[in-house]
C-alpha positions in Angstrom: 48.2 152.2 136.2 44.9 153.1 137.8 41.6 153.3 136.3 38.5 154.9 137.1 35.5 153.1 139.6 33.7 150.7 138.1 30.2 151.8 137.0 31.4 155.7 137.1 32.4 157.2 133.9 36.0 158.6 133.5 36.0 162.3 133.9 36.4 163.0 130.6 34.0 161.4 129.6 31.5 162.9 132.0 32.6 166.5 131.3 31.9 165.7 127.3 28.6 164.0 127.8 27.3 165.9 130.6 26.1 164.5 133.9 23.1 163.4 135.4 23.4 164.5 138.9 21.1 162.2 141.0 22.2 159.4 138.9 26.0 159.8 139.9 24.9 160.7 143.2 23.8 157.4 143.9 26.7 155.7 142.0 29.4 157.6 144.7 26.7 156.6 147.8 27.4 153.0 146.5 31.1 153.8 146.2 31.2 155.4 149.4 29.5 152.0 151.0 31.5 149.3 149.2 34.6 151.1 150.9 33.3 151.5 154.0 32.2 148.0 153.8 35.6 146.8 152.8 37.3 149.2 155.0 35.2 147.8 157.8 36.3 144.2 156.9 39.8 145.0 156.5 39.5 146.5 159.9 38.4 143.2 161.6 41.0 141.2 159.4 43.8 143.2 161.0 42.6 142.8 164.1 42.3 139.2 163.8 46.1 138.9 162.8 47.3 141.0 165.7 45.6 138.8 167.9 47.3 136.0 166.2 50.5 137.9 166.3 49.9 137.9 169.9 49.7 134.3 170.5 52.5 133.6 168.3 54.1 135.7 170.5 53.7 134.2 173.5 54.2 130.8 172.1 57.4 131.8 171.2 58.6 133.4 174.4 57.4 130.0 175.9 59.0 128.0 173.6 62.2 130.1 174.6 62.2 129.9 177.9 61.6 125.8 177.8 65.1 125.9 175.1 67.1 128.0 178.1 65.7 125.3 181.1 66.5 122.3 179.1 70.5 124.0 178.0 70.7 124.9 181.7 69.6 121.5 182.9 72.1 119.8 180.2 74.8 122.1 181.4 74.3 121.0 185.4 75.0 117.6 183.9 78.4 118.0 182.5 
């Protein structure tokens, strides 16, 4: 179930009391930076897996290719 931001009121609440609109304009700039901020660090966290991915990758296709030398060389001894 999701709940409202933390430090903003729930909209029912706000439409009963009344709002104070510089007040809650400066509570959704916060909101509006802590996402970008964690948007921005999600960001560089996919990026860093992808590169990861990457090598993996590659280490793999290595790892392959040494697997299909060393059959082919046990094959040309039998």
């Amino acid at each position: 179930m999701y709940h409202h931001l933390p430090g903003v009121a729930p909209a029912d609440q706000m439409q009963n009391d009344g709002v104070e609109p510089s007040s809650f304009t400066t509570k959704l700039l916060q909101k509006v930076e802590e996402l970008t901020l964690y948007s921005a660090e999600a960001d560089k966290r996919l990026g860093e897996q992808q590169t990861l991915l990457l090598q993996m990758q590659a280490q793999l296709k290595a790892q392959q290719a040494e697997i299909d030398r060393l059959k082919a060389q046990e094959a040309a001894r039998l």
